[in-house]
PyMOL Python script that loads the backbone (N, CA, C, O; Angstrom):
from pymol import cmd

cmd.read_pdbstr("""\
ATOM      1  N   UNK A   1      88.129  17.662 -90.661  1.00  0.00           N
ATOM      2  CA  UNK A   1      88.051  18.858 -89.859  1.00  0.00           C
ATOM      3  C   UNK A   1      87.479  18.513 -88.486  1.00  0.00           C
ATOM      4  O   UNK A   1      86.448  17.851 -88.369  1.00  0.00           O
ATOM      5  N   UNK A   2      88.213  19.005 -87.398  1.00  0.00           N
ATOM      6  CA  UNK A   2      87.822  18.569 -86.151  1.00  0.00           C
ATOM      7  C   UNK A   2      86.765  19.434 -85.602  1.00  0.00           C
ATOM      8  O   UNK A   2      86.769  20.584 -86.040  1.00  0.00           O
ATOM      9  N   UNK A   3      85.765  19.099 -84.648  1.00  0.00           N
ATOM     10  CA  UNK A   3      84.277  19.996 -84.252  1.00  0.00           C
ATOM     11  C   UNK A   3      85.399  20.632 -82.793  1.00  0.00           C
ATOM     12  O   UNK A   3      86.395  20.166 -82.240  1.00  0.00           O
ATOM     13  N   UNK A   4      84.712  21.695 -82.640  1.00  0.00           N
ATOM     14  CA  UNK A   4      85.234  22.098 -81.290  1.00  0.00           C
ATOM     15  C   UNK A   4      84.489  21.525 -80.300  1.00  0.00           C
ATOM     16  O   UNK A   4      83.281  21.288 -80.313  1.00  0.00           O
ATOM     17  N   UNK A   5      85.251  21.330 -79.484  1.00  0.00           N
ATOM     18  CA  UNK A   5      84.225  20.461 -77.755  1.00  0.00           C
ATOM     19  C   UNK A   5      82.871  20.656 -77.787  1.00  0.00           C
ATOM     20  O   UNK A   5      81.830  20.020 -77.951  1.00  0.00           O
ATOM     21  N   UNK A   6      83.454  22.317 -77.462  1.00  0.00           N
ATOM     22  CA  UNK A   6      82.109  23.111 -76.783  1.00  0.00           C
ATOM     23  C   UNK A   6      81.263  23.320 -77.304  1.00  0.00           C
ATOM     24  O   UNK A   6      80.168  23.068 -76.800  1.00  0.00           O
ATOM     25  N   UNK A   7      81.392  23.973 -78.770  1.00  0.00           N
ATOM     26  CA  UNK A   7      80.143  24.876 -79.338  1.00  0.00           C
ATOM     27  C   UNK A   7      79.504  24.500 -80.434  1.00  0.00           C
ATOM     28  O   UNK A   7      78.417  24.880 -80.870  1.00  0.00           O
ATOM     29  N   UNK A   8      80.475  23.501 -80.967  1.00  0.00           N
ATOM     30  CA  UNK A   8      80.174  22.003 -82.055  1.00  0.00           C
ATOM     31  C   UNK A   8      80.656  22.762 -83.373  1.00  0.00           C
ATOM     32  O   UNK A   8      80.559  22.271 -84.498  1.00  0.00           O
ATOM     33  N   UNK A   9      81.144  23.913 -83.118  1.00  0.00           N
ATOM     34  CA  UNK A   9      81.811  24.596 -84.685  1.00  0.00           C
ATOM     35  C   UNK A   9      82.912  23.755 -85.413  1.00  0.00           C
ATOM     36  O   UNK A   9      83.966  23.480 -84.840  1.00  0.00           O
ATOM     37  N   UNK A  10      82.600  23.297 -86.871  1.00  0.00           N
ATOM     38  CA  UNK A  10      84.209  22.587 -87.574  1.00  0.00           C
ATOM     39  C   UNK A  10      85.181  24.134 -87.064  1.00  0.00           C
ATOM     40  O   UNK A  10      85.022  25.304 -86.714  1.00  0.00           O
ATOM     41  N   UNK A  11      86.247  23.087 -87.341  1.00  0.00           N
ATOM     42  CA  UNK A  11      87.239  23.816 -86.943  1.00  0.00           C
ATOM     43  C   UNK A  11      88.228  23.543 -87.771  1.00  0.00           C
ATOM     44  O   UNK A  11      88.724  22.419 -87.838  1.00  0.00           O
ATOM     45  N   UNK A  12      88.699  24.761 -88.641  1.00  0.00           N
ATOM     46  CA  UNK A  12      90.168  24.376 -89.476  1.00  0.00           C
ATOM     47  C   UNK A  12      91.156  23.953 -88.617  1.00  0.00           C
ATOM     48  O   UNK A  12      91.257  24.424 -87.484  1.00  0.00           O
ATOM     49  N   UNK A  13      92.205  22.750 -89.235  1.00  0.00           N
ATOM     50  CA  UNK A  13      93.004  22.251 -88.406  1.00  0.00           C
ATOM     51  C   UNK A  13      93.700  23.084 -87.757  1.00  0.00           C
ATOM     52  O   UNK A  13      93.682  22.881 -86.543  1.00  0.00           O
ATOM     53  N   UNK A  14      94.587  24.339 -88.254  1.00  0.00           N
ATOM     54  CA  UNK A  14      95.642  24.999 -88.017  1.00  0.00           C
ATOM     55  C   UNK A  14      95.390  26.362 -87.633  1.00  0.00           C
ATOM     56  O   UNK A  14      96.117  27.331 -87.853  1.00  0.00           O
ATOM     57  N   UNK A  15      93.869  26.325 -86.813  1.00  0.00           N
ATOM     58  CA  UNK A  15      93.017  27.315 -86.042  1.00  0.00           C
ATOM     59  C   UNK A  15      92.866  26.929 -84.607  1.00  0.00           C
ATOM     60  O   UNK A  15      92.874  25.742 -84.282  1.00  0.00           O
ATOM     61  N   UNK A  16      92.742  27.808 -83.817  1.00  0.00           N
ATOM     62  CA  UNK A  16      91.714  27.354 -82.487  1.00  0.00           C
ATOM     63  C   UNK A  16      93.325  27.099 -81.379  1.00  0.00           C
ATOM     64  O   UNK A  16      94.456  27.578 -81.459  1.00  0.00           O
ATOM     65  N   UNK A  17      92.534  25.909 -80.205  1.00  0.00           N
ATOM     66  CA  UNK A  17      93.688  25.566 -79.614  1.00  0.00           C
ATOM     67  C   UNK A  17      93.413  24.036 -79.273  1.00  0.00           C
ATOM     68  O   UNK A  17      92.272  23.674 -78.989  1.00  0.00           O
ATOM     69  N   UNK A  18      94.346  23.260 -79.303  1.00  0.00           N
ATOM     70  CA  UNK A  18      94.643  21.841 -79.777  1.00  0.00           C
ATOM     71  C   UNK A  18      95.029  21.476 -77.978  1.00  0.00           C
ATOM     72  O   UNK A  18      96.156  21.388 -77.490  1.00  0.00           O
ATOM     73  N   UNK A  19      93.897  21.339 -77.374  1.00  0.00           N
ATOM     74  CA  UNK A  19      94.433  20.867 -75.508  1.00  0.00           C
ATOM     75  C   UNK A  19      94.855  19.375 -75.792  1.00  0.00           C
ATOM     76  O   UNK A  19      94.105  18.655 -76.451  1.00  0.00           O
ATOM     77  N   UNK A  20      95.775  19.017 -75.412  1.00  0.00           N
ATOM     78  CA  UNK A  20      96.367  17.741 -74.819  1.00  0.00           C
ATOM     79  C   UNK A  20      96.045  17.206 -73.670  1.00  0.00           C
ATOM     80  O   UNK A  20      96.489  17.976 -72.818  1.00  0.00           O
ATOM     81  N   UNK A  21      95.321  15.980 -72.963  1.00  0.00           N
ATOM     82  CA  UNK A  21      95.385  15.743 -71.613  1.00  0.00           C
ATOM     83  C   UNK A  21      95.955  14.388 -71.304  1.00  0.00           C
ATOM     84  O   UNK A  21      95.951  13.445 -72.096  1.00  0.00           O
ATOM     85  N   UNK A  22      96.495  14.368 -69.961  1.00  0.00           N
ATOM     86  CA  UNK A  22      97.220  13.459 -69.906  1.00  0.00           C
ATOM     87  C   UNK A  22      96.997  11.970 -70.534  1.00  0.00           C
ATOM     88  O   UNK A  22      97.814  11.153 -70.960  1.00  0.00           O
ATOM     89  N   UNK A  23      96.314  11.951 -70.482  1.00  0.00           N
ATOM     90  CA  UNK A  23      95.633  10.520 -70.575  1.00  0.00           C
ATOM     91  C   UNK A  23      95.532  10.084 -71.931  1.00  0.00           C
ATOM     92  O   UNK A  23      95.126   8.977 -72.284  1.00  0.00           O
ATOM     93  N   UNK A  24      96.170  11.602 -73.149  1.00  0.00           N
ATOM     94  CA  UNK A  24      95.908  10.879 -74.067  1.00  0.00           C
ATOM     95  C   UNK A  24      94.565  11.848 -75.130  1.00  0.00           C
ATOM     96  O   UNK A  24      94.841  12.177 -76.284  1.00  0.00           O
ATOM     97  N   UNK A  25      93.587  12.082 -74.686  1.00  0.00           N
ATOM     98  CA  UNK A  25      92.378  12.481 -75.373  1.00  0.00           C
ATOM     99  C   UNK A  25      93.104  13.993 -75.614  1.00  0.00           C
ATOM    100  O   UNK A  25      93.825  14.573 -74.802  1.00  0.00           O
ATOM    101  N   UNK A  26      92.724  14.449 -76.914  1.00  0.00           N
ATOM    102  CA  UNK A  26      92.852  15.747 -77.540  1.00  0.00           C
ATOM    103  C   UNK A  26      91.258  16.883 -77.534  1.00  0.00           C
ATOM    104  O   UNK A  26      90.191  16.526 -78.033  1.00  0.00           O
ATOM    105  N   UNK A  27      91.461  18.058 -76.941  1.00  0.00           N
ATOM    106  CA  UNK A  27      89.975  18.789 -77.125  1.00  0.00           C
ATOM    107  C   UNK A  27      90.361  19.970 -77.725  1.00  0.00           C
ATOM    108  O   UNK A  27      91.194  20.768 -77.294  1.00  0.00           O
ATOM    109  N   UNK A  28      89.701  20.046 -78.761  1.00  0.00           N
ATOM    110  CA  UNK A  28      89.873  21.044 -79.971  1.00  0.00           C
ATOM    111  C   UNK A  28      88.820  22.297 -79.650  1.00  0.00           C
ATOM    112  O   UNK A  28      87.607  22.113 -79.746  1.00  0.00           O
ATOM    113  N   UNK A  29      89.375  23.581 -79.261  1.00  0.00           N
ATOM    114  CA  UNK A  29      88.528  24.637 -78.995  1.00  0.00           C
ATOM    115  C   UNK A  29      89.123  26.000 -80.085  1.00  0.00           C
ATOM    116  O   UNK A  29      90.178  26.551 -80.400  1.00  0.00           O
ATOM    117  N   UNK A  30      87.264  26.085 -80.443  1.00  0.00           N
ATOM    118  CA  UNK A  30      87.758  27.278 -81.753  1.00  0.00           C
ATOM    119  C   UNK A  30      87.766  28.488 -81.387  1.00  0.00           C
ATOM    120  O   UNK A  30      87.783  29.266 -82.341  1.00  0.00           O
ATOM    121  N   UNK A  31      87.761  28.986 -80.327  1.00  0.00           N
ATOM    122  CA  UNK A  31      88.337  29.975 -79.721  1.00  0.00           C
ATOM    123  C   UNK A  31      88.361  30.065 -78.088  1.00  0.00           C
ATOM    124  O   UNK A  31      87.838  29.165 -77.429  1.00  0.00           O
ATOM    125  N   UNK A  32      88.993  31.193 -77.456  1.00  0.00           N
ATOM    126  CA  UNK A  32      89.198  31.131 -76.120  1.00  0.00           C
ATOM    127  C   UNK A  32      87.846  31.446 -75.764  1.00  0.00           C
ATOM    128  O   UNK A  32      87.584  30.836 -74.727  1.00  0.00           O
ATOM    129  N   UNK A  33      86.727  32.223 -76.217  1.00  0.00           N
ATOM    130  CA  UNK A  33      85.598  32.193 -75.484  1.00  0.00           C
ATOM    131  C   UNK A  33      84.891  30.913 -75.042  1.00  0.00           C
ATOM    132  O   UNK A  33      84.162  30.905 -74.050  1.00  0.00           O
ATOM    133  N   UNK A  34      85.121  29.810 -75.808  1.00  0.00           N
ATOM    134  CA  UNK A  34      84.765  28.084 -75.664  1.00  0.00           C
ATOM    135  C   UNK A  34      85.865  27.592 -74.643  1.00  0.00           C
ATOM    136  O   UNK A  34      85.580  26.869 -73.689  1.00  0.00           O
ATOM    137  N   UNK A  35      87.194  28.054 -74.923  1.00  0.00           N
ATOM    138  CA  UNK A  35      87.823  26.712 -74.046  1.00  0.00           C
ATOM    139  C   UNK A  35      87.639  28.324 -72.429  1.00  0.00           C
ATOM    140  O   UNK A  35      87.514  27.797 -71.324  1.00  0.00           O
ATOM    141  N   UNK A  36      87.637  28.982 -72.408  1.00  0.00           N
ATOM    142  CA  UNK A  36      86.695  29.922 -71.275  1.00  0.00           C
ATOM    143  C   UNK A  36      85.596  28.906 -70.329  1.00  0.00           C
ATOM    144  O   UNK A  36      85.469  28.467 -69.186  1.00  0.00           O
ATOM    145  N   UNK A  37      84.941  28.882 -71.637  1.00  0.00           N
ATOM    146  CA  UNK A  37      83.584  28.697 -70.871  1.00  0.00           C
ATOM    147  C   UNK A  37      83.799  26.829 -70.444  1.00  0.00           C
ATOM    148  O   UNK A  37      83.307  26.484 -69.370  1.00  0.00           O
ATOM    149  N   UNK A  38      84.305  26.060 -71.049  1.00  0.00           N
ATOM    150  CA  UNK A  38      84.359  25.143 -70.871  1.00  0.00           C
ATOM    151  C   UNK A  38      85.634  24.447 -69.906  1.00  0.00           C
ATOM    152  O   UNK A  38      85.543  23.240 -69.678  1.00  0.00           O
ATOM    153  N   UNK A  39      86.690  25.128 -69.404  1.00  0.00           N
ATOM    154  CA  UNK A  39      87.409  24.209 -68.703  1.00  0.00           C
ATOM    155  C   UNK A  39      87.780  25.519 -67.424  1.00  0.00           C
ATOM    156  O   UNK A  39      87.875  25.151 -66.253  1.00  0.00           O
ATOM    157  N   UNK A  40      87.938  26.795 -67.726  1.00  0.00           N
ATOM    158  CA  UNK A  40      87.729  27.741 -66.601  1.00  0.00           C
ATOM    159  C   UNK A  40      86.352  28.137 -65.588  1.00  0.00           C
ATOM    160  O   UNK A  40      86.441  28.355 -64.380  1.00  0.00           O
ATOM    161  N   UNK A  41      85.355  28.162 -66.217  1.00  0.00           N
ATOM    162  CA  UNK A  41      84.230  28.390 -65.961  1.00  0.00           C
ATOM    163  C   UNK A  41      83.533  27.205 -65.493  1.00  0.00           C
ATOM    164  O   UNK A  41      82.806  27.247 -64.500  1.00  0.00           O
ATOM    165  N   UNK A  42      83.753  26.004 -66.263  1.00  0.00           N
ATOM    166  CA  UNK A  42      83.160  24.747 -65.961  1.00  0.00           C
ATOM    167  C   UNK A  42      81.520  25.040 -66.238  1.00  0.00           C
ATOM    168  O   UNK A  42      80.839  24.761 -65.251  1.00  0.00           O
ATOM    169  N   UNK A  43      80.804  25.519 -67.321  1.00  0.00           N
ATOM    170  CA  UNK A  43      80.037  25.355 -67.943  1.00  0.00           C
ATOM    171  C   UNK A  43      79.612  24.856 -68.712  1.00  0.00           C
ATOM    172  O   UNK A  43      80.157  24.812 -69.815  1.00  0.00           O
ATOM    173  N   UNK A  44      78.010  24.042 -68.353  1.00  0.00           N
ATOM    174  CA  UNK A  44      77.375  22.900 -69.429  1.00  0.00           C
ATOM    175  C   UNK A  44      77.196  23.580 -70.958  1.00  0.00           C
ATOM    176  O   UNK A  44      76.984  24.790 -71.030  1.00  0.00           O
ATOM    177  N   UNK A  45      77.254  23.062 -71.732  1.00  0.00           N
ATOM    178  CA  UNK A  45      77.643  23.461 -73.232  1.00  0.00           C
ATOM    179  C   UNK A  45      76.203  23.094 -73.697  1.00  0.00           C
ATOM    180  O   UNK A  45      75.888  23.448 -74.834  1.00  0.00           O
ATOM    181  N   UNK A  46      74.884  22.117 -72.593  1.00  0.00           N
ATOM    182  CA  UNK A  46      73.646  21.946 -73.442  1.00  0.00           C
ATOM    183  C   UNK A  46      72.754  23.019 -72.993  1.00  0.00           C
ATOM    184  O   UNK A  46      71.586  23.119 -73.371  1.00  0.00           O
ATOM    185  N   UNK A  47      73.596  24.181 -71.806  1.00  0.00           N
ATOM    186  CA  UNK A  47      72.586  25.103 -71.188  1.00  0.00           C
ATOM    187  C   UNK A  47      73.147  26.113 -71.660  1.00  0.00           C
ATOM    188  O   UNK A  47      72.421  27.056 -71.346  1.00  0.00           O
ATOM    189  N   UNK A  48      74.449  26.675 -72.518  1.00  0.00           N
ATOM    190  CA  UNK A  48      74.857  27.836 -72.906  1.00  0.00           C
ATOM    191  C   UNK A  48      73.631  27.870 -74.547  1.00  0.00           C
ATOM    192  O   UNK A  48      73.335  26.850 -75.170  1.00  0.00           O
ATOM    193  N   UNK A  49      73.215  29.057 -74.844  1.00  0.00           N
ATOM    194  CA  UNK A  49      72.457  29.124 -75.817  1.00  0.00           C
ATOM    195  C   UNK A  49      72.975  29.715 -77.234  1.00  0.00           C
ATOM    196  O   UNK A  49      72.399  30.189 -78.214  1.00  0.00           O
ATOM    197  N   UNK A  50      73.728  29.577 -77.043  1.00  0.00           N
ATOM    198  CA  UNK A  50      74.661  29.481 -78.617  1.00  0.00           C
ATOM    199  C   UNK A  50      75.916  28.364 -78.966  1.00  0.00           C
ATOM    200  O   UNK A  50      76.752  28.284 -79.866  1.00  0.00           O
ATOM    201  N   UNK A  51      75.579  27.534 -77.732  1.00  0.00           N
ATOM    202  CA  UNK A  51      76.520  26.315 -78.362  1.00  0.00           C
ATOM    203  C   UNK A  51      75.495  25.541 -79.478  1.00  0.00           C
ATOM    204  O   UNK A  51      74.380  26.019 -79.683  1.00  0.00           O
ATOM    205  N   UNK A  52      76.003  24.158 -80.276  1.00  0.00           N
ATOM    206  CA  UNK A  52      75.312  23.746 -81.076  1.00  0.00           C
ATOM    207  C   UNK A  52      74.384  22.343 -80.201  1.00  0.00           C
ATOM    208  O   UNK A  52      73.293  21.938 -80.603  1.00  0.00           O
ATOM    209  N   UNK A  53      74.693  22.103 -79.678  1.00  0.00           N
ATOM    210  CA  UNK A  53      74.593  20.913 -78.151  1.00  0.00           C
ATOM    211  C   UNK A  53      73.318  21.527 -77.376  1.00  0.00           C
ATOM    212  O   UNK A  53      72.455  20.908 -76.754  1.00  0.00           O
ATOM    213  N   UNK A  54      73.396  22.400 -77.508  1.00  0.00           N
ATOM    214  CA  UNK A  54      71.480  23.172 -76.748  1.00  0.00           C
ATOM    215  C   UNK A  54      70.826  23.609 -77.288  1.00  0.00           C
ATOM    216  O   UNK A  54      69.916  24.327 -76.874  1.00  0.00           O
ATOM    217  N   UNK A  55      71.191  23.179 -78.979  1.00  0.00           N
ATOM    218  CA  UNK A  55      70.198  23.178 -80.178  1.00  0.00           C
ATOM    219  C   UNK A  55      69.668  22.156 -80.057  1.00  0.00           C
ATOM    220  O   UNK A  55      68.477  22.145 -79.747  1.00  0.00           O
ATOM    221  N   UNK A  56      70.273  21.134 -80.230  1.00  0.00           N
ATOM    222  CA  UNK A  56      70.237  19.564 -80.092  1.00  0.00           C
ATOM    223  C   UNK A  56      69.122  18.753 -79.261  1.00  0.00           C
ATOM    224  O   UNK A  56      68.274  17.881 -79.451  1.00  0.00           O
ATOM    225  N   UNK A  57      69.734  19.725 -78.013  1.00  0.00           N
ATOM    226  CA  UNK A  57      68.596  19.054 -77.229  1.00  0.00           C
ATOM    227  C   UNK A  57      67.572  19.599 -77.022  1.00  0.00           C
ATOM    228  O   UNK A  57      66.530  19.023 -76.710  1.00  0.00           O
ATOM    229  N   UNK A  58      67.763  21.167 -77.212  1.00  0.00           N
ATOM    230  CA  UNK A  58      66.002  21.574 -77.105  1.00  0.00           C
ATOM    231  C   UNK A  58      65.176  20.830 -78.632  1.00  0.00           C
ATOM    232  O   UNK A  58      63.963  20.708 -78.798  1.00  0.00           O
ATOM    233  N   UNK A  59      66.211  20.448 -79.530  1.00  0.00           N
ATOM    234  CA  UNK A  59      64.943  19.988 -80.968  1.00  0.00           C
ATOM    235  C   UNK A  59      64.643  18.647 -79.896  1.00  0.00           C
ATOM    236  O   UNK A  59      63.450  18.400 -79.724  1.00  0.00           O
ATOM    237  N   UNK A  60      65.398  17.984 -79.344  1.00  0.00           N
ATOM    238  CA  UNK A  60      65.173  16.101 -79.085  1.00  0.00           C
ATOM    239  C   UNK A  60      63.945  16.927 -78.095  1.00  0.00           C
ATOM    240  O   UNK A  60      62.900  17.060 -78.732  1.00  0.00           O
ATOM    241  N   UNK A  61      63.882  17.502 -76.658  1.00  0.00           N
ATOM    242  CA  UNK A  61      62.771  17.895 -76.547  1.00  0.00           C
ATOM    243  C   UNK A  61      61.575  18.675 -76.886  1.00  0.00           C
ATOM    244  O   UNK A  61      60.655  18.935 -76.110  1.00  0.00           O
ATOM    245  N   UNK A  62      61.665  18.999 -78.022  1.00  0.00           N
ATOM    246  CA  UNK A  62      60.544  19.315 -78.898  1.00  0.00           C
ATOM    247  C   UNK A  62      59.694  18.524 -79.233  1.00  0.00           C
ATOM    248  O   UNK A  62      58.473  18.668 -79.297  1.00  0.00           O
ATOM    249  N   UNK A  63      60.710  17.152 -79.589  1.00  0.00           N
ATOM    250  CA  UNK A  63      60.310  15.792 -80.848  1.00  0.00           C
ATOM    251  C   UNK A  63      59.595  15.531 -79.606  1.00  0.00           C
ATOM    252  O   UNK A  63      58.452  15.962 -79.757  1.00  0.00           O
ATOM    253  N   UNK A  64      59.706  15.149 -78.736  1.00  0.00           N
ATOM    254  CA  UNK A  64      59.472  14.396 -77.269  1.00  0.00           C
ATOM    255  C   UNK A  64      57.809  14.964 -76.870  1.00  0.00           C
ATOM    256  O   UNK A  64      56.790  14.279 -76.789  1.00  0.00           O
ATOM    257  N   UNK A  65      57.968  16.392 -76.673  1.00  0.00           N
ATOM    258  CA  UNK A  65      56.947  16.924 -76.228  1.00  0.00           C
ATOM    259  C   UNK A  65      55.312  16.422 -77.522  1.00  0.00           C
ATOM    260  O   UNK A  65      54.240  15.891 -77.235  1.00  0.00           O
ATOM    261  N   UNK A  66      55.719  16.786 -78.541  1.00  0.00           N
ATOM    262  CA  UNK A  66      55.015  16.499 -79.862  1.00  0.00           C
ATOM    263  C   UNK A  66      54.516  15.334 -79.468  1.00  0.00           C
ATOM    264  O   UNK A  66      53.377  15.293 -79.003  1.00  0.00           O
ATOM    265  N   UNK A  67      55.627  13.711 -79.645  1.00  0.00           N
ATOM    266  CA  UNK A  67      55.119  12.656 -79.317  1.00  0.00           C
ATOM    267  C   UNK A  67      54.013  12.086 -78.172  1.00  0.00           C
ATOM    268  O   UNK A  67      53.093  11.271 -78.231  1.00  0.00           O
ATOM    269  N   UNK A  68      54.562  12.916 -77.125  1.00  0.00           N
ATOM    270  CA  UNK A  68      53.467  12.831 -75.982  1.00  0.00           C
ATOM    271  C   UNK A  68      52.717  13.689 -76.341  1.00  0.00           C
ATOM    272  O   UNK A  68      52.106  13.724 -75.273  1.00  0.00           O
ATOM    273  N   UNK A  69      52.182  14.490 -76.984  1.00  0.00           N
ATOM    274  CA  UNK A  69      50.676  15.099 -77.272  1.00  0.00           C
ATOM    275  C   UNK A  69      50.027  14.180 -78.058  1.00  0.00           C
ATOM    276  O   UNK A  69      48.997  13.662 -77.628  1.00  0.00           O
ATOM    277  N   UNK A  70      50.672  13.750 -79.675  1.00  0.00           N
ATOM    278  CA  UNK A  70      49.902  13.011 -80.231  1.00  0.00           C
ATOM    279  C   UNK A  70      50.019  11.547 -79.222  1.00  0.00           C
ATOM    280  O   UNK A  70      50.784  11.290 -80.152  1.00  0.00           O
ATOM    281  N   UNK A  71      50.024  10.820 -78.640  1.00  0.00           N
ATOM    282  CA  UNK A  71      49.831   9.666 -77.866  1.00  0.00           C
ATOM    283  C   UNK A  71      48.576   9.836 -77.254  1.00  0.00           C
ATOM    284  O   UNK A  71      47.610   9.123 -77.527  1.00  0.00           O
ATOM    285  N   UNK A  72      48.544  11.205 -76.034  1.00  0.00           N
ATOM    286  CA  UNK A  72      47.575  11.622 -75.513  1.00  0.00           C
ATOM    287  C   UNK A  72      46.328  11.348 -75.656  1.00  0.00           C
ATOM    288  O   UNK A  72      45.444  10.700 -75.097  1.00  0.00           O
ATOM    289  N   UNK A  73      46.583  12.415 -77.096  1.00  0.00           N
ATOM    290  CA  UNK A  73      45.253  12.313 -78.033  1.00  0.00           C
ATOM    291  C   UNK A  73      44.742  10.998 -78.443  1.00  0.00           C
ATOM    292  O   UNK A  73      43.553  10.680 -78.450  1.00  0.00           O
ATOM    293  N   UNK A  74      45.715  10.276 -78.776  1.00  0.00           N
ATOM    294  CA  UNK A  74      45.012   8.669 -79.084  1.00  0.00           C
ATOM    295  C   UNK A  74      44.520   8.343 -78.031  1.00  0.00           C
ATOM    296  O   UNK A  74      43.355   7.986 -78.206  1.00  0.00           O
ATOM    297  N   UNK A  75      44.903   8.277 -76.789  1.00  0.00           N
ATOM    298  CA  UNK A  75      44.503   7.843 -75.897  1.00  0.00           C
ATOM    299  C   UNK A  75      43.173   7.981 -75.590  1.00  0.00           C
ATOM    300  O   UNK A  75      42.336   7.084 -75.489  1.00  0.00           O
ATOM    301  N   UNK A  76      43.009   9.372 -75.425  1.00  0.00           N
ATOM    302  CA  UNK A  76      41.776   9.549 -75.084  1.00  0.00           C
ATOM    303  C   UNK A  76      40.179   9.309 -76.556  1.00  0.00           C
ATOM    304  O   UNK A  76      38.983   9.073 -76.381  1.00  0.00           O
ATOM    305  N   UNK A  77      40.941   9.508 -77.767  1.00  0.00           N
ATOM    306  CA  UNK A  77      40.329   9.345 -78.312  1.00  0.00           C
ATOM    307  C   UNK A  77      40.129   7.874 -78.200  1.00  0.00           C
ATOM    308  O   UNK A  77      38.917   7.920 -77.985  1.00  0.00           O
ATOM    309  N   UNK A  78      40.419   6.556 -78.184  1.00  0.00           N
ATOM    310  CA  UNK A  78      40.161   5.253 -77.653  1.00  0.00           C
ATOM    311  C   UNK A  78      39.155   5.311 -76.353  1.00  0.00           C
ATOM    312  O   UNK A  78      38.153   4.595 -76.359  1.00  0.00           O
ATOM    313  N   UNK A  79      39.394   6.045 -75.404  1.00  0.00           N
ATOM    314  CA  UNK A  79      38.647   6.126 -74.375  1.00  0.00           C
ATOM    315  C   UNK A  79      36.720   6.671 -74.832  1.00  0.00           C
ATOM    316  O   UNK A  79      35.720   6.116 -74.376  1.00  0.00           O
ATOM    317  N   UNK A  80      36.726   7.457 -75.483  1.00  0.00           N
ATOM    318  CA  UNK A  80      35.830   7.987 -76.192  1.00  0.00           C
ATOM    319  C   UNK A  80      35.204   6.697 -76.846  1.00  0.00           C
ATOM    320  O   UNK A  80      34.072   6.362 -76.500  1.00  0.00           O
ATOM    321  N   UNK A  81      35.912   5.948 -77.795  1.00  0.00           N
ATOM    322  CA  UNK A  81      35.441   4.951 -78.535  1.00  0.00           C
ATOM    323  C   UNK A  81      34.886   3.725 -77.766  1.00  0.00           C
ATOM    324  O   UNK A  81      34.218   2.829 -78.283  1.00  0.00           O
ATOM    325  N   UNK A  82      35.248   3.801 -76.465  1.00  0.00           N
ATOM    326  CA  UNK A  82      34.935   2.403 -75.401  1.00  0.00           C
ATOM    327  C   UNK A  82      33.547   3.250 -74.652  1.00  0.00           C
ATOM    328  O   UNK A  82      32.363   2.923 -74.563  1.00  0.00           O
ATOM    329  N   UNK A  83      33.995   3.976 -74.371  1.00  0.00           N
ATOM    330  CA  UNK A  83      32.258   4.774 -73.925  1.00  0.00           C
ATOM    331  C   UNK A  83      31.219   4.463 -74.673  1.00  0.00           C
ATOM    332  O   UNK A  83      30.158   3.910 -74.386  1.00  0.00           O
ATOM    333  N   UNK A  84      31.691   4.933 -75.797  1.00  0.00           N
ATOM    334  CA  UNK A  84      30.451   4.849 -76.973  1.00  0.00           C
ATOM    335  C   UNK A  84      30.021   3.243 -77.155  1.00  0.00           C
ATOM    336  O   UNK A  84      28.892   2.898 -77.503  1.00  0.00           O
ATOM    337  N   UNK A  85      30.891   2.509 -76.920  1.00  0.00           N
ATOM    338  CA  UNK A  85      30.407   1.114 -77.281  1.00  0.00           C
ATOM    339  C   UNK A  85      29.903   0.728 -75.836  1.00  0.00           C
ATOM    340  O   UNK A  85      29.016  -0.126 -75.847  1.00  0.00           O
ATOM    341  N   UNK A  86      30.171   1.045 -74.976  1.00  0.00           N
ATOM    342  CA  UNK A  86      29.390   0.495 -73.420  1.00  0.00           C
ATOM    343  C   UNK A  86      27.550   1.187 -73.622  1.00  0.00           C
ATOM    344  O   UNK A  86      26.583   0.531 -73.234  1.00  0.00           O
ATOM    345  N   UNK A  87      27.411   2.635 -74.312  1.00  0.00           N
ATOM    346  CA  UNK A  87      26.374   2.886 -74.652  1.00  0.00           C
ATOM    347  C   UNK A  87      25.627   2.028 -75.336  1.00  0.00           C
ATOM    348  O   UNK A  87      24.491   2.345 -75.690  1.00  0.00           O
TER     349      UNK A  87
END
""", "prot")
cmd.dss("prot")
cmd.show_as("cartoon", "prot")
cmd.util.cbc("prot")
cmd.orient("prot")
């Protein structure tokens, strides 16, 4: 089952619309509101908020943000531990 471009939905084969481009590459859109937003409109698919692609990346910056807090915290907690031993 092919994902649609845009919105990352499977897509039954003999659904949607099957774009051809010259060159060869096929883009599978599961409905006209996707191939809309994506080849008329020329809209990013990681800033529309119901594609699956700006799920994606707001979790990867979630993970991201998390990691740099706990780092932080080590950090400074090490810093703490070198004080105490210069005491």
């Amino acid at each position: 089952m092919p994902k649609c471009v845009f919105c990352g939905k499977d897509e039954l084969s003999f659904k949607g619309t099957h774009l051809v481009l010259n060159e060869g590459s096929v883009l599978y859109f599961c409905s006209s509101k996707c191939q809309k937003n994506a080849r008329k409109l020329k809209r990013d698919k990681r800033k529309v908020r119901w594609s699956e692609a700006f799920h994606e990346t707001r979790e990867k910056a979630r993970v991201r943000a998390e990691a740099k807090k706990e780092s932080e915290k080590e950090v400074k907690e090490e810093k703490k531990e070198v004080k105490k031993k210069k005491k």
